[in-house]
N, C-alpha and C positions, 0 to 999 in steps of 0.2 A: 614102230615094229616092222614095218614094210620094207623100210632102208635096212635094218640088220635081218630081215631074213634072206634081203636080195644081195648082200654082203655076203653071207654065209654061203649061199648058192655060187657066187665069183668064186669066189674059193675053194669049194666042191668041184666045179665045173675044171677049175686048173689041175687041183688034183688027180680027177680022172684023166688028162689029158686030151679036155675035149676045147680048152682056152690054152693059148701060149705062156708062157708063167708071166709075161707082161703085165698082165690084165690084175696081178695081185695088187700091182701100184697104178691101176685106171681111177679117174676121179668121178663124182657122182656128180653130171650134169645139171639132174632136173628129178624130178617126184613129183608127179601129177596124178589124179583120181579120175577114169575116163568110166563114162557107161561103155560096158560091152555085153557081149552076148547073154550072158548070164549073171547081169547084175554090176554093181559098181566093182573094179578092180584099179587097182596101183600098176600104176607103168612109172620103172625106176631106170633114166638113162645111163649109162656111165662113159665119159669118154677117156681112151689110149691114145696117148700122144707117141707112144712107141710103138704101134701099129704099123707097120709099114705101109698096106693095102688101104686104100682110102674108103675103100668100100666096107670095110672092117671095125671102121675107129670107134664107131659106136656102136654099144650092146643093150639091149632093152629087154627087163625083168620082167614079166607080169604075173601080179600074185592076185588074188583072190581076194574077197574083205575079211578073209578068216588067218592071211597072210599065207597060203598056200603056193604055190610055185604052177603058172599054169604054162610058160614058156622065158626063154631066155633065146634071144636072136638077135641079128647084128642092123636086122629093120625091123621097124615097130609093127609092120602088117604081121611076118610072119608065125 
């Protein structure tokens, strides 16, 4: 459930024009379950190899255990 909400959210995020349409063909790194502030939450990596900016290639979801969307950034702190 975690991987297609944080799927749906890429693709949202292109749409609005707030990812480059690149990021529709980014691959899903990694899916890990990390304690954070409020409880267990899913952090879903995905990396673009068509990225130009190296500081960009990678995007990390974090959703909620209810699969809510609590950020999406291009480093896991933020």
């Amino acid at each position: 459930v975690a991987e297609a909400k944080a799927d749906s959210t890429i693709l949202r995020l292109v749409a609005q024009n707030k990812l480059d349409k690149s990021w529709r063909k980014a691959s899903r790194a990694s899916v890990v379950q990390q304690d954070g502030e409020q409880g267990k939450v899913w952090v879903v990596q995905y990396a673009n190899n068509l990225e130009t900016d190296p500081n960009k290639k990678s995007l990390y979801v974090v959703l909620d255990y209810l699969g809510n969307v609590l950020s999406a950034a291009h480093s896991p702190s933020d």
